[in-house]
C-alpha positions as protocol buffer text, in pm:
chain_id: "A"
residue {
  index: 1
  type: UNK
  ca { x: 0 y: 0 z: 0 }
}
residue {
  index: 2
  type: UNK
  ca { x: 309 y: 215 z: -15 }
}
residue {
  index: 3
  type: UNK
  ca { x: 315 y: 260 z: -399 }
}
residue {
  index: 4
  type: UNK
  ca { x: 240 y: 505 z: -644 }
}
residue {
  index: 5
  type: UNK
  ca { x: -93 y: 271 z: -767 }
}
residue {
  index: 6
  type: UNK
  ca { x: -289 y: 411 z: -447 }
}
residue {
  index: 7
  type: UNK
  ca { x: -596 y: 593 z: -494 }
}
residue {
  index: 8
  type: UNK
  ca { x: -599 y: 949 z: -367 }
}
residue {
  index: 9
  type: UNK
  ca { x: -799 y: 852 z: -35 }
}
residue {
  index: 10
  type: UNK
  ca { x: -513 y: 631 z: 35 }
}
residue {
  index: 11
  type: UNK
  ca { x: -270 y: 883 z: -47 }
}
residue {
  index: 12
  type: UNK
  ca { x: -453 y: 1121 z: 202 }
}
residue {
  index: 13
  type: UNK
  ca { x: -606 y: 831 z: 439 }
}
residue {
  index: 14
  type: UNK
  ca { x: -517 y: 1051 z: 726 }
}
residue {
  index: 15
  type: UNK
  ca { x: -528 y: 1412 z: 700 }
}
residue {
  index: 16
  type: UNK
  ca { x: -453 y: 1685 z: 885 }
}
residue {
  index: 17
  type: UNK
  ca { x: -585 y: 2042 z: 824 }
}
residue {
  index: 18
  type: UNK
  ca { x: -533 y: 2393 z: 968 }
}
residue {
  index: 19
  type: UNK
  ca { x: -530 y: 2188 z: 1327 }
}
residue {
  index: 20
  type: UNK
  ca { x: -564 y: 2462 z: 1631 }
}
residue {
  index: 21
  type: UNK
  ca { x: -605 y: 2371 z: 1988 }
}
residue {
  index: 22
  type: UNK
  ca { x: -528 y: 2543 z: 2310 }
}
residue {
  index: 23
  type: UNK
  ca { x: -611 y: 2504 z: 2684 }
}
residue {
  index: 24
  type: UNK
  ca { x: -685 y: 2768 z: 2931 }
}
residue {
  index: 25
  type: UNK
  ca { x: -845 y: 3144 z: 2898 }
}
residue {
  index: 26
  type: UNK
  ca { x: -751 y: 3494 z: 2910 }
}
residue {
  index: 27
  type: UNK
  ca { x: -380 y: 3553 z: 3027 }
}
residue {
  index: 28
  type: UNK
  ca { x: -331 y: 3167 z: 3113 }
}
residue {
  index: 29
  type: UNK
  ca { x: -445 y: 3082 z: 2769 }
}
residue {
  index: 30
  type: UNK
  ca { x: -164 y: 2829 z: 2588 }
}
residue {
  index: 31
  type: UNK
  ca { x: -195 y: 2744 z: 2246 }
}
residue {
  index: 32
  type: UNK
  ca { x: -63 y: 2436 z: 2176 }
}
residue {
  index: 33
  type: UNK
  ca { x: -149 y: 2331 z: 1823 }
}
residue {
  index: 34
  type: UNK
  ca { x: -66 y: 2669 z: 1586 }
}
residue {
  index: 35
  type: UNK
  ca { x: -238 y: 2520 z: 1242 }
}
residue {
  index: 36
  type: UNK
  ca { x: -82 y: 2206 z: 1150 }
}
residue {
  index: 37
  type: UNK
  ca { x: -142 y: 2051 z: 804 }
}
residue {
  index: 38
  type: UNK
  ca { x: -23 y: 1710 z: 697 }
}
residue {
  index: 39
  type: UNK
  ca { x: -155 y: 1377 z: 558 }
}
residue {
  index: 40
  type: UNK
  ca { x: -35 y: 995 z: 576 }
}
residue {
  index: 41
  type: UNK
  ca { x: -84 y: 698 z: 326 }
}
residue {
  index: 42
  type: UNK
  ca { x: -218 y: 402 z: 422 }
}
residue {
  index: 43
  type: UNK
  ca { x: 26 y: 168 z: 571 }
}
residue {
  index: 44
  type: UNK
  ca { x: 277 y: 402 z: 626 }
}
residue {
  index: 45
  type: UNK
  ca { x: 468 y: 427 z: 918 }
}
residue {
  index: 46
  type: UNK
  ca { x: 486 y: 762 z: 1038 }
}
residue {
  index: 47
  type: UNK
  ca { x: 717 y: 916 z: 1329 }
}
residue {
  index: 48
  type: UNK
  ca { x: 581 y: 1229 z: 1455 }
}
residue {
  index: 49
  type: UNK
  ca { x: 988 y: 1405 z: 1618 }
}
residue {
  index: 50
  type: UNK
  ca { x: 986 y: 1694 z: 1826 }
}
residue {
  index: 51
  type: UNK
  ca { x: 1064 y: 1799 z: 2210 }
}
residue {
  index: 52
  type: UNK
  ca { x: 835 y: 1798 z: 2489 }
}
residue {
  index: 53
  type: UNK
  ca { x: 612 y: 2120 z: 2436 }
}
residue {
  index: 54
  type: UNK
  ca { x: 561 y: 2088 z: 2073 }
}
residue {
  index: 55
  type: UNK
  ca { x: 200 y: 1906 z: 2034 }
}
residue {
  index: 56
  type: UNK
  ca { x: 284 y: 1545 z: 2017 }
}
residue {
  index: 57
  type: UNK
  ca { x: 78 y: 1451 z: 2225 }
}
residue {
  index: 58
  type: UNK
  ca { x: -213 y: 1681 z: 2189 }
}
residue {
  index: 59
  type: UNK
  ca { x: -197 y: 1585 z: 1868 }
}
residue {
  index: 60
  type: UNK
  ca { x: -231 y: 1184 z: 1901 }
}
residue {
  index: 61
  type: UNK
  ca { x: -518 y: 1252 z: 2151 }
}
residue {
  index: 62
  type: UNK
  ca { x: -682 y: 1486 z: 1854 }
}
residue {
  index: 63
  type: UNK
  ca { x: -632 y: 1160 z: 1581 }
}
residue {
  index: 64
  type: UNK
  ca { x: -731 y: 943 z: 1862 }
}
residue {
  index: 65
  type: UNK
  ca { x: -1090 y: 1149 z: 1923 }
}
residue {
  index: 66
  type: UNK
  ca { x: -1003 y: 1181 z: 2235 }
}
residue {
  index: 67
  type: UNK
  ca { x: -1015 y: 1558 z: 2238 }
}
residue {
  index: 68
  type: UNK
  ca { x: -1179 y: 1819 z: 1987 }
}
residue {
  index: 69
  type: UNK
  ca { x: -966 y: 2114 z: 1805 }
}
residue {
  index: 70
  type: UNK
  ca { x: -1070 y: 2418 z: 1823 }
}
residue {
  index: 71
  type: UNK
  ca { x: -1042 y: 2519 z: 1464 }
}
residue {
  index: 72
  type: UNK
  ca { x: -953 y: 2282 z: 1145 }
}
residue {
  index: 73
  type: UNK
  ca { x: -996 y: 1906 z: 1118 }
}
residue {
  index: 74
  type: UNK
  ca { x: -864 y: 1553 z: 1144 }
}
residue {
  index: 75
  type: UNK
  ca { x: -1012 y: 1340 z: 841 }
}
residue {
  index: 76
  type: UNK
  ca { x: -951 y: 973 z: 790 }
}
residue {
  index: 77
  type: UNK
  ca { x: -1078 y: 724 z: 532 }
}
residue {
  index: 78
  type: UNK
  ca { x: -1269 y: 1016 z: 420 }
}
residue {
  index: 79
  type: UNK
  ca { x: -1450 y: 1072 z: 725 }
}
residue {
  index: 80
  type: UNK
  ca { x: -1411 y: 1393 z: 923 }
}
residue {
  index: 81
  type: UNK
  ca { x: -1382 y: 1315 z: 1341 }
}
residue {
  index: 82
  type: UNK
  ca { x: -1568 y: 1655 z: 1422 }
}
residue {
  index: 83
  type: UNK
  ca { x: -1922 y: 1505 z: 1181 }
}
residue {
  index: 84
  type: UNK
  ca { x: -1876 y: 1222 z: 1428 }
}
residue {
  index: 85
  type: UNK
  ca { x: -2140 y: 1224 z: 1758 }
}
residue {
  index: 86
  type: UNK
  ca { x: -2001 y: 1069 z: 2095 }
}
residue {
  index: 87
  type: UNK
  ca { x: -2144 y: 726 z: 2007 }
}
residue {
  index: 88
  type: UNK
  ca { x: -1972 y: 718 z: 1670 }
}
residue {
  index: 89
  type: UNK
  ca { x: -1635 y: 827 z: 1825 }
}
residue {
  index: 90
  type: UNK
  ca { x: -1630 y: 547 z: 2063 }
}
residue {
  index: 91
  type: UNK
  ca { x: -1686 y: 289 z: 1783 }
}
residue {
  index: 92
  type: UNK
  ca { x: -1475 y: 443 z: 1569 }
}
residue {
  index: 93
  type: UNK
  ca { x: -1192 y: 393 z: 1861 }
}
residue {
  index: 94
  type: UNK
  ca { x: -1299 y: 68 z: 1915 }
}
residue {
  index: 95
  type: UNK
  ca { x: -1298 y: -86 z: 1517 }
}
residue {
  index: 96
  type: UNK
  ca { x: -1059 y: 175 z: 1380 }
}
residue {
  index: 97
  type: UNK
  ca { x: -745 y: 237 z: 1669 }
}
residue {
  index: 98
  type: UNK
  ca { x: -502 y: 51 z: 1896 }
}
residue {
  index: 99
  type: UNK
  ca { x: -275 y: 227 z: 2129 }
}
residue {
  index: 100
  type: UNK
  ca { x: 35 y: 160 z: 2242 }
}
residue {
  index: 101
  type: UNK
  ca { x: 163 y: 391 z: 2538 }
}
residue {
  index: 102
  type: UNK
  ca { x: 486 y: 445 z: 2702 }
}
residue {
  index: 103
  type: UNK
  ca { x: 343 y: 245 z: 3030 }
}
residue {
  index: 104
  type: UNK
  ca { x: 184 y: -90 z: 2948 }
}
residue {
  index: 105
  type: UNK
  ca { x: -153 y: -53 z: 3129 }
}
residue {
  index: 106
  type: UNK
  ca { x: -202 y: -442 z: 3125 }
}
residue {
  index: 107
  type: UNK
  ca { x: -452 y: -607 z: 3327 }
}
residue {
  index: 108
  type: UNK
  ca { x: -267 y: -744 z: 3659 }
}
residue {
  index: 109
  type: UNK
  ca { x: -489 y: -1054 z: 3740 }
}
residue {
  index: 110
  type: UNK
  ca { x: -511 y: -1180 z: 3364 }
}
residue {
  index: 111
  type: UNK
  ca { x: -254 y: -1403 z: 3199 }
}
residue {
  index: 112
  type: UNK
  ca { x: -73 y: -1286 z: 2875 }
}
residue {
  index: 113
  type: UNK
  ca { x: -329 y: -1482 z: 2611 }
}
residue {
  index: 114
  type: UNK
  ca { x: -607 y: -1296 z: 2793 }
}
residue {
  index: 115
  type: UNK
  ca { x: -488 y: -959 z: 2791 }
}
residue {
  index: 116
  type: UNK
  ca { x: -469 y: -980 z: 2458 }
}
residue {
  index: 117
  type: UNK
  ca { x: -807 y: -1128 z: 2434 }
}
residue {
  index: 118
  type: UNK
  ca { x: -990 y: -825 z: 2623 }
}
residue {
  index: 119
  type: UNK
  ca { x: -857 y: -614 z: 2262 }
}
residue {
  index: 120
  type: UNK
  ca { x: -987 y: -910 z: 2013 }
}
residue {
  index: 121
  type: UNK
  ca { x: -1329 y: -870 z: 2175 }
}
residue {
  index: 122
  type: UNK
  ca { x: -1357 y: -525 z: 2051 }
}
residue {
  index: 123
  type: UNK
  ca { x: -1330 y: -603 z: 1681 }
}
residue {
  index: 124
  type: UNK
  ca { x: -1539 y: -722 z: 1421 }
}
residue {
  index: 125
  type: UNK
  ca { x: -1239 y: -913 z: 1265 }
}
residue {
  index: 126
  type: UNK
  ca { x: -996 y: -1003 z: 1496 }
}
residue {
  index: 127
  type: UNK
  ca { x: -642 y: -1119 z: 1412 }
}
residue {
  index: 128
  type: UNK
  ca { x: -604 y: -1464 z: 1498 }
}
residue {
  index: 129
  type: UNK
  ca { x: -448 y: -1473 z: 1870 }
}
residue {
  index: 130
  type: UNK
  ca { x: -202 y: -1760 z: 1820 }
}
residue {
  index: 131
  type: UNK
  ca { x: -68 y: -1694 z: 1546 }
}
residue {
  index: 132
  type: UNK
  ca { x: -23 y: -1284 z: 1685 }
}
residue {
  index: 133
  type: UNK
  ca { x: 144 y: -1462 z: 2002 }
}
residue {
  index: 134
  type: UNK
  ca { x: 397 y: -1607 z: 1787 }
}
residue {
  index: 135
  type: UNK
  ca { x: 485 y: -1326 z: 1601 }
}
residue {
  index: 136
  type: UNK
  ca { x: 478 y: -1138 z: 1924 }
}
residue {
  index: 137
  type: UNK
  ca { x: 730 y: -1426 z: 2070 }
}
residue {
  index: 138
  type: UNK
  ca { x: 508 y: -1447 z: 2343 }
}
residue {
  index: 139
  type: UNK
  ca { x: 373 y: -1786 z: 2278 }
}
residue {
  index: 140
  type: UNK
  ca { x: 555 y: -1978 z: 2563 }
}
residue {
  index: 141
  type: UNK
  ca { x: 473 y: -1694 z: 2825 }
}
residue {
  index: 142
  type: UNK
  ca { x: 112 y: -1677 z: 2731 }
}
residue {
  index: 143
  type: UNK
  ca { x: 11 y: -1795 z: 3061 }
}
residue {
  index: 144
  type: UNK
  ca { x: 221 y: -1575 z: 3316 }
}
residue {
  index: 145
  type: UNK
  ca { x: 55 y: -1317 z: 3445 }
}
residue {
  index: 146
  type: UNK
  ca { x: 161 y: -963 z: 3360 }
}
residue {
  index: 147
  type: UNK
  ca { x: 430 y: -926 z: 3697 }
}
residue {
  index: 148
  type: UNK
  ca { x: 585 y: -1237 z: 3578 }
}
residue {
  index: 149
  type: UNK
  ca { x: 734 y: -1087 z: 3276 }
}
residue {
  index: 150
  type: UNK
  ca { x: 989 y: -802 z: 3178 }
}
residue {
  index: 151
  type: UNK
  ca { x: 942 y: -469 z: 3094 }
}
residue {
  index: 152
  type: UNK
  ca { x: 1035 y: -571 z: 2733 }
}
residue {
  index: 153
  type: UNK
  ca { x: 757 y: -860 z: 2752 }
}
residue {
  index: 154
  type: UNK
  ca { x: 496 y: -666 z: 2898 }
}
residue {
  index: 155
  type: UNK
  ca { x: 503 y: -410 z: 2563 }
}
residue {
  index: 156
  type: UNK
  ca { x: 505 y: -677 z: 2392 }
}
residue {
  index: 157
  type: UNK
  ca { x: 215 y: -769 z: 2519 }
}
residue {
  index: 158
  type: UNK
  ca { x: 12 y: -411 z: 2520 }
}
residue {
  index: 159
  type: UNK
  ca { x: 118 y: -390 z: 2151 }
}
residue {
  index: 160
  type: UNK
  ca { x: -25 y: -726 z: 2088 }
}
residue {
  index: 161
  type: UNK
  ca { x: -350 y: -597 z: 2302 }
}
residue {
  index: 162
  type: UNK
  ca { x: -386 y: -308 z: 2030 }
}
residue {
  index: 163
  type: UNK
  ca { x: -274 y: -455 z: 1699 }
}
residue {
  index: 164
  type: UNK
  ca { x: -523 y: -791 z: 1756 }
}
residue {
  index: 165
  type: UNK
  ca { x: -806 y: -567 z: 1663 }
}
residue {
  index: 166
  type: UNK
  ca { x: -652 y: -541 z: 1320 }
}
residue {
  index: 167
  type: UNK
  ca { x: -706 y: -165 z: 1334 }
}
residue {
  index: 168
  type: UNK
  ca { x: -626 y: 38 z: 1057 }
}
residue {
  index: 169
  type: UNK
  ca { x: -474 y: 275 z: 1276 }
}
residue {
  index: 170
  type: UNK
  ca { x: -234 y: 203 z: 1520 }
}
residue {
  index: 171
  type: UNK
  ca { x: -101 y: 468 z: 1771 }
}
residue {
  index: 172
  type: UNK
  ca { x: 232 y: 474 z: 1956 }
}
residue {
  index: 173
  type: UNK
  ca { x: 270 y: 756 z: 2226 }
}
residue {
  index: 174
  type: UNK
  ca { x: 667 y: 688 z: 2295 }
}
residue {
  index: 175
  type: UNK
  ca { x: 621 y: 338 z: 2334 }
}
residue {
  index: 176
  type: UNK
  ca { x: 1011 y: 292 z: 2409 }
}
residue {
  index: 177
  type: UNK
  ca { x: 999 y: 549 z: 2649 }
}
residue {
  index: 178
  type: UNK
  ca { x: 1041 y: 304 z: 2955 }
}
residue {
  index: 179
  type: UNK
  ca { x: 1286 y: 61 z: 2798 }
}
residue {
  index: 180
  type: UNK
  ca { x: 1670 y: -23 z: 2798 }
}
residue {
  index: 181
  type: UNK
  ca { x: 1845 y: 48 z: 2471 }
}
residue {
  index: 182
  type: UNK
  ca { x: 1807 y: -302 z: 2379 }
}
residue {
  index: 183
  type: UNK
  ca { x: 1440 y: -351 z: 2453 }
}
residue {
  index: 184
  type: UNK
  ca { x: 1379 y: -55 z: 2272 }
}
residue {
  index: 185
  type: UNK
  ca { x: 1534 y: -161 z: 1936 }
}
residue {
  index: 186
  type: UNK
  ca { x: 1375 y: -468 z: 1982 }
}
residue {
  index: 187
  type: UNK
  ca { x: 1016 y: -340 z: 2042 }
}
residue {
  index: 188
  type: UNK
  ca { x: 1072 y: -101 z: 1739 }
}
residue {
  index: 189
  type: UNK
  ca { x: 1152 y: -408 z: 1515 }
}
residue {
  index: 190
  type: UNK
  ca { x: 829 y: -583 z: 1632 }
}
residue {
  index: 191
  type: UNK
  ca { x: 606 y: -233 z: 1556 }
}
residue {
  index: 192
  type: UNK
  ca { x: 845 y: -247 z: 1230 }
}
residue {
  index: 193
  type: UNK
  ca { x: 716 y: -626 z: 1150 }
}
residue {
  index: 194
  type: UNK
  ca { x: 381 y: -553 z: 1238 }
}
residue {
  index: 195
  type: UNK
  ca { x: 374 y: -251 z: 1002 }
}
residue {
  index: 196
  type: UNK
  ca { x: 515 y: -497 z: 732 }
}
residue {
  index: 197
  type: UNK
  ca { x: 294 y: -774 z: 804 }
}
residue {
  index: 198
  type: UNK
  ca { x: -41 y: -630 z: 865 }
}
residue {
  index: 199
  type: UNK
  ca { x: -51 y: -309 z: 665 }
}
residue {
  index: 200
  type: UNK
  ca { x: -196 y: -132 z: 1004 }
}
residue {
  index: 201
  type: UNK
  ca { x: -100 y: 268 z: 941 }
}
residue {
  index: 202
  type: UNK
  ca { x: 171 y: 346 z: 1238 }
}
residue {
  index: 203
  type: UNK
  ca { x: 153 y: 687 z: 1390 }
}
residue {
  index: 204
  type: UNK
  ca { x: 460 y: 724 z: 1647 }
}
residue {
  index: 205
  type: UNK
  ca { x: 525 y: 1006 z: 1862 }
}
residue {
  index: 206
  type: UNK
  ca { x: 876 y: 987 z: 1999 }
}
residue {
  index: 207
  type: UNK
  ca { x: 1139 y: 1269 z: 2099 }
}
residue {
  index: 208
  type: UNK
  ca { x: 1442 y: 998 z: 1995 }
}
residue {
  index: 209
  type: UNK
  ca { x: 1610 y: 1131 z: 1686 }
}
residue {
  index: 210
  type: UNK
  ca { x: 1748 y: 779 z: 1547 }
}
residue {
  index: 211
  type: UNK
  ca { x: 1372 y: 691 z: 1540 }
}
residue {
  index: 212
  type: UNK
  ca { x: 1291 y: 879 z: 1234 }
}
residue {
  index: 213
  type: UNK
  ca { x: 1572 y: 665 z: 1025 }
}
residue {
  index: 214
  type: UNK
  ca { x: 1337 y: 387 z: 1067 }
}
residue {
  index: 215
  type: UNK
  ca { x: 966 y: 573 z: 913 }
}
residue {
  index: 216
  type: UNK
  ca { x: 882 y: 594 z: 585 }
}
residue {
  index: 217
  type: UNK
  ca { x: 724 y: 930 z: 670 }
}
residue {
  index: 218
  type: UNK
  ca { x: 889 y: 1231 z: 936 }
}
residue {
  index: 219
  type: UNK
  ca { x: 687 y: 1491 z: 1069 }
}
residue {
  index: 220
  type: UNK
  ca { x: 905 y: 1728 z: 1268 }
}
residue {
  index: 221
  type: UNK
  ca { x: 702 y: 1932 z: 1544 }
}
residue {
  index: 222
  type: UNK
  ca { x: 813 y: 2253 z: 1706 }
}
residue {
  index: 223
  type: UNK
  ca { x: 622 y: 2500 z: 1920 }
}
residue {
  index: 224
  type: UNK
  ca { x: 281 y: 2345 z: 1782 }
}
residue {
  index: 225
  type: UNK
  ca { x: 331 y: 2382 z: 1392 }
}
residue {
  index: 226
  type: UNK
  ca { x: 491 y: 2162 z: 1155 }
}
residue {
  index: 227
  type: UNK
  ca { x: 870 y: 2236 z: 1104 }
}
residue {
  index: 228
  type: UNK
  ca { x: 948 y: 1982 z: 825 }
}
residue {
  index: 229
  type: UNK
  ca { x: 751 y: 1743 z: 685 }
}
residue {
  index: 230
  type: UNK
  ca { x: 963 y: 1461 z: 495 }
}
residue {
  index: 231
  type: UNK
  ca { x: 930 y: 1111 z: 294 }
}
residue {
  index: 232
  type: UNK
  ca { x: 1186 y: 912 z: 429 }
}
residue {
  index: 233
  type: UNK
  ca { x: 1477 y: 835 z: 101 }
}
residue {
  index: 234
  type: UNK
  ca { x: 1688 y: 665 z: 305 }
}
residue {
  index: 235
  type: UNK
  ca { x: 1528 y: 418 z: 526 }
}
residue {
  index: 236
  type: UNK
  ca { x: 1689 y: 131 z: 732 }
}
residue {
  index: 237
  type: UNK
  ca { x: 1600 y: -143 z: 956 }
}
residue {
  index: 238
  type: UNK
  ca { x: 1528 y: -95 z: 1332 }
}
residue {
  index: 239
  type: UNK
  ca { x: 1812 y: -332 z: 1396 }
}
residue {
  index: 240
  type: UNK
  ca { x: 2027 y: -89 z: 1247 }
}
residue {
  index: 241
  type: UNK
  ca { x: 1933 y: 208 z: 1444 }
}
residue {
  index: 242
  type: UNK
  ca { x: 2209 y: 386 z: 1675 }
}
residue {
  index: 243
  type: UNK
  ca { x: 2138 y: 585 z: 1943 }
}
């Protein structure tokens, strides 16, 4: 889905327009989104770079329908989040997102399998879960419990938690934010295979330079706009990153 035979709502699946949103009133008002404009192909894998301050995360919670902007509009598939009514949102959430967050946010008294069950029962068209737990490499800890495993394991198993909806977006709020240097790199390789293997569109927001050597697509974010806004030319395997 990364070629040039994609039909313009692929080209623009996810798009981005004249995106404003600020918090507080009067003197204590901060605007935090400035009018950002940008769109992402279907099954790309997009790293959204830029320090803490600069509308990552607003951002992500925006695409995720989690909050409103105040002025412009987040579009996807063709369908505009704003036309959307509260019922609506949550479905489209549930059938159309997974999440992957910097802390795991795993169920404590359910075993791996099962954790990654509770996402499969919020899809229409769930991935098969034994097959995911292999590609996960979770299949012989797929009964421990959740304080049986590593850090490393336990991403593992939140990513598996999103992705076994099969959404067609899947959001990563610095999900290496928590990890060695080794976990990371491999936790980026596993979002990297599931990218490859699924076709699920990756949104990343990280503040880790090497990241962006691994995305097909770079969005650099500063002070709430859009700084640059590149196709990755050069791209290389999350093994290879150096950080």
């Amino acid at each position: 889905m990364k070629g040039e035979d994609m039909t313009e709502q692929e080209r623009n699946f996810l798009e981005i327009s004249e995106l404003k949103k600020g918090f507080g009133s009067g003197d204590n008002r901060q605007e935090v989104l400035r009018g950002m404009d940008f769109s992402v192909k279907k099954g790309e894998f997009c790293v959204l770079l830029g320090p803490s301050g600069s509308g990552k995360s607003t951002l992500l919670n925006i695409i995720g329908g989690i909050e409103t902007p105040d002025e412009g509009y987040v579009k996807i598939n063709g369908d505009k989040l704003e036309d959307m009514n509260e019922k609506q949102l949550t479905m489209y959430r549930r059938r159309h997102l997974g999440y992957v967050f910097q802390m795991y946010n795993l169920i404590p008294n359910l075993n791996v399998k099962e954790n990654i069950e509770v996402g499969a029962y919020l899809s229409d068209s769930p991935l098969d879960i034994d097959e995911l737990l292999h590609t996960l490499g979770l299949w012989e800890h797929r009964y421990k419990l959740p304080n049986q495993l590593s850090g490393g394991q336990q991403q593992r198993v939140s990513i598996g938690r999103a992705i076994v909806k099969n959404p067609d977006i899947l959001l990563c709020d610095e999900p290496t934010g928590a990890l060695d240097y080794k976990t990371s790199k491999e936790i980026l390789a596993l979002i990297e295979e599931v990218n490859q293997k699924y076709g699920n569109t990756v949104i990343m927001v990280t503040h880790n330079e090497a990241i962006k050597q691994m995305a097909d697509h770079v969005v650099k974010l500063r002070d709430g706009v859009v700084r640059h806004n590149n196709i990755n030319q050069e791209k290389i395997a999350a093994t290879e990153l150096d950080w």
